[in-house]
C-alpha positions as CSV (number, residue, x, y, z in Angstrom):
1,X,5.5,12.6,-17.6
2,X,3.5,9.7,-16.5
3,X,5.4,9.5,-13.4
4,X,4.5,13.2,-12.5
5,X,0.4,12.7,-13.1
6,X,0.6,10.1,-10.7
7,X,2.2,12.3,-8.3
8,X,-0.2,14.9,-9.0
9,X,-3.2,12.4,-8.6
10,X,-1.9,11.2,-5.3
11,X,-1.2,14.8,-3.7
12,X,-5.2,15.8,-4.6
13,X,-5.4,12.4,-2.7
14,X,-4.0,13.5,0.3
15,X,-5.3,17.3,1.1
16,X,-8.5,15.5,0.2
17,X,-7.6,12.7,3.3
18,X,-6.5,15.7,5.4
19,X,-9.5,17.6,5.2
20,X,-11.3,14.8,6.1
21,X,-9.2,13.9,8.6
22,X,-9.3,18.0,10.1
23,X,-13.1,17.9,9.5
24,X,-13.3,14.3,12.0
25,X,-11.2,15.8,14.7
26,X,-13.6,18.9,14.7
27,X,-16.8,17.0,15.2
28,X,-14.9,15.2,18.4
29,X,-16.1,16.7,21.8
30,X,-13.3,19.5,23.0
31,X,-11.0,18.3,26.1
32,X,-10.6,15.4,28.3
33,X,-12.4,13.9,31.2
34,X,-10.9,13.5,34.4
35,X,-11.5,12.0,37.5
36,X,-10.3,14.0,40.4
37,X,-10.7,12.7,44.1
38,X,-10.9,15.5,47.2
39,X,-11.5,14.6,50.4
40,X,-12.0,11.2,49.6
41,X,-15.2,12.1,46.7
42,X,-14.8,11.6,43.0
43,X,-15.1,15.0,41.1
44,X,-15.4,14.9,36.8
45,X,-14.1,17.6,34.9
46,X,-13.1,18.4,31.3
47,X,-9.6,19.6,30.6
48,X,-9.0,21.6,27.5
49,X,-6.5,24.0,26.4
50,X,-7.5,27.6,25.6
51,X,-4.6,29.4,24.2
52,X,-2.1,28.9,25.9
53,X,-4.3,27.9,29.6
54,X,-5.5,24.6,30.7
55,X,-9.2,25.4,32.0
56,X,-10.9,23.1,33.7
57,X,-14.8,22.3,33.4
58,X,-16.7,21.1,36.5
59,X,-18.9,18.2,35.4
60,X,-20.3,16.8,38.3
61,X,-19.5,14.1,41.1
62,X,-21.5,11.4,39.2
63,X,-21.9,11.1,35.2
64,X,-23.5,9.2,33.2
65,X,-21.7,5.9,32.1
66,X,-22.6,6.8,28.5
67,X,-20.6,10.0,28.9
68,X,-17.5,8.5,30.3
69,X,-17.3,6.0,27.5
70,X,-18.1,8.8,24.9
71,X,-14.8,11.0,26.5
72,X,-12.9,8.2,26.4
73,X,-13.6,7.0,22.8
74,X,-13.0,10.4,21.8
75,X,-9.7,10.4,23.3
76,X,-8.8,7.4,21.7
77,X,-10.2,8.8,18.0
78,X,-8.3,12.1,18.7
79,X,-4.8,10.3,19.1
80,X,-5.7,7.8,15.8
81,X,-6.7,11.1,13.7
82,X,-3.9,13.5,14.6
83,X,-1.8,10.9,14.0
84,X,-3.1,10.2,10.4
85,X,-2.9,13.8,10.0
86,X,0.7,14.0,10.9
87,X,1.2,10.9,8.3
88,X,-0.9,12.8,5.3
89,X,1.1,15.7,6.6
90,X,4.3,14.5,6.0
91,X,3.3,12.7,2.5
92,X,1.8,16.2,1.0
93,X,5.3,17.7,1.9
94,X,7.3,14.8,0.4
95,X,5.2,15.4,-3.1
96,X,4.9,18.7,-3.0
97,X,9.0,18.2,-2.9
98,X,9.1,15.9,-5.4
99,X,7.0,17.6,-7.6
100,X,8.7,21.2,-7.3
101,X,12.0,19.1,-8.1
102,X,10.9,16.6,-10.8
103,X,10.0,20.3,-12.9
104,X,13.3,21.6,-12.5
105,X,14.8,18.9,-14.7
106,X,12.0,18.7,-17.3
């Protein structure tokens, strides 16, 4: 019985991290900068994924510095979080499982 309120605690733990976690990743700026050169001129644009298209964003030949470093940290926080979501993913499944089975044999 103790075993299963633990269980219990520590799934309400998780959808509670994977909200959180959902809720980070929406605040994060859609799509990726890139740095295309034509005709020997660097052109920025944002990539993103609508559906099932790749659209691309013109952004300029010259940005900011503070806009390249806020892409790219976003990047980098948008590979950590989906990750932990993945991870909080698989851990609500596993006690879901184990809870569904640890009530058959009570």
């Amino acid at each position: 019985m103790a075993i299963k309120g633990v269980l219990r605690e520590e799934l309400q733990n998780s959808l509670q991290m994977k909200k959180r976690y959902e809720e980070e990743l929406a605040k994060l700026p859609k799509g990726s900068l890139i740095k295309k050169k034509i005709k020997g001129h660097d052109y920025y644009y944002v990539v993103l994924r609508e559906k099932s298209k790749v659209k691309f964003i013109y952004k300029g030949r010259k940005l900011p510095l503070d806009v390249v470093k806020k892409y790219s940290e976003a990047k980098k926080l948008r590979a950590k979080y989906r990750n932990l979501l993945s991870q909080v993913k698989e851990q609500i499944s596993f006690l879901k499982r184990s809870l569904k089975n640890g009530t058959k044999a009570s």
